[in-house]
C-alpha positions in Angstrom: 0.0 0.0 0.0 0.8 3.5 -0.5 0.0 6.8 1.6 -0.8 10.5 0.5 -0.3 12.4 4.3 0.1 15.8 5.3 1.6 16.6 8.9 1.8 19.7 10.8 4.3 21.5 13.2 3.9 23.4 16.3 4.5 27.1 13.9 1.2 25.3 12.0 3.7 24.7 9.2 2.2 21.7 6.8 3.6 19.4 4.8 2.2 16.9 2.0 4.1 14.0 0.9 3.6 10.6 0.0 5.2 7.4 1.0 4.9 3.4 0.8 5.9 3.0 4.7 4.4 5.8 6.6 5.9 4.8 10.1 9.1 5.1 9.2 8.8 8.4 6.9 7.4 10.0 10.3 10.4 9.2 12.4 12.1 10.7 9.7 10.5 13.9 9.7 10.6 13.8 13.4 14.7 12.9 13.4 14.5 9.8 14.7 16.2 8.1 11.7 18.4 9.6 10.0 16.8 12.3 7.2 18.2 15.1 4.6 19.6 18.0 6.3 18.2 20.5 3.7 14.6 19.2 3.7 12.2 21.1 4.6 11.2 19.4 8.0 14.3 19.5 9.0 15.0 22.9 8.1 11.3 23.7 10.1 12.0 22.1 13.5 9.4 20.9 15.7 7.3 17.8 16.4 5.7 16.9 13.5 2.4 15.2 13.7 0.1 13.2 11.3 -3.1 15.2 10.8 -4.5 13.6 7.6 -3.6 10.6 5.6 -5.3 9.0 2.6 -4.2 4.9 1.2 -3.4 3.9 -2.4 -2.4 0.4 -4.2 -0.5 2.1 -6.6 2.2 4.2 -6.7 0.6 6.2 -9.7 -2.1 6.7 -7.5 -0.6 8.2 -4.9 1.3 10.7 -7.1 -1.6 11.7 -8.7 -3.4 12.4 -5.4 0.0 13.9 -3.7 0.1 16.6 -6.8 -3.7 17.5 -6.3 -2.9 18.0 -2.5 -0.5 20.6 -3.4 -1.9 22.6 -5.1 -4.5 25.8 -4.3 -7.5 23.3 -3.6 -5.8 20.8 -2.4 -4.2 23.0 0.3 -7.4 24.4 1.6 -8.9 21.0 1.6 -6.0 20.6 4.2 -6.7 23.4 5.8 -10.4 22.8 6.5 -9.8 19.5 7.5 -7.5 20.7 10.3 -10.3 23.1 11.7 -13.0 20.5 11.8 
């Protein structure tokens, strides 16, 4: 399976990526594994928490969904998610 999440830090920063083994891509974020020094969570510290995931069987899939998360819509779907 395949996951399309988005996760938030304490400045309300967000982030939208996608991933086949979302456990382990949130200790990355987090810097429990070892991560990218120039990504952008790691470049935004903080916790970051899950606040909205979505499950694929394809990679394609995913992609697609991940590119209509970022854009305008996709964003303040996010958005108005995280308020109700």
């Amino acid at each position: 399976m395949f996951y399309v999440y988005a996760i938030r830090n304490q400045s309300n920063k967000i982030y939208i990526g996608q991933t086949a083994d979302l456990e382990v891509r949130l200790q990355r974020h987090n810097g429990l594994l070892k991560n990218k020094s120039t990504s952008f969570t790691s470049k935004n510290y903080g916790n970051w928490e899950l606040i909205y995931k979505e499950e694929f069987a394809t990679r394609a899939d995913v992609v697609k969904r991940e590119k209509e998360l970022k854009s305008f819509r996709g964003r303040e779907f996010i958005k108005s998610f995280i308020k109700n």
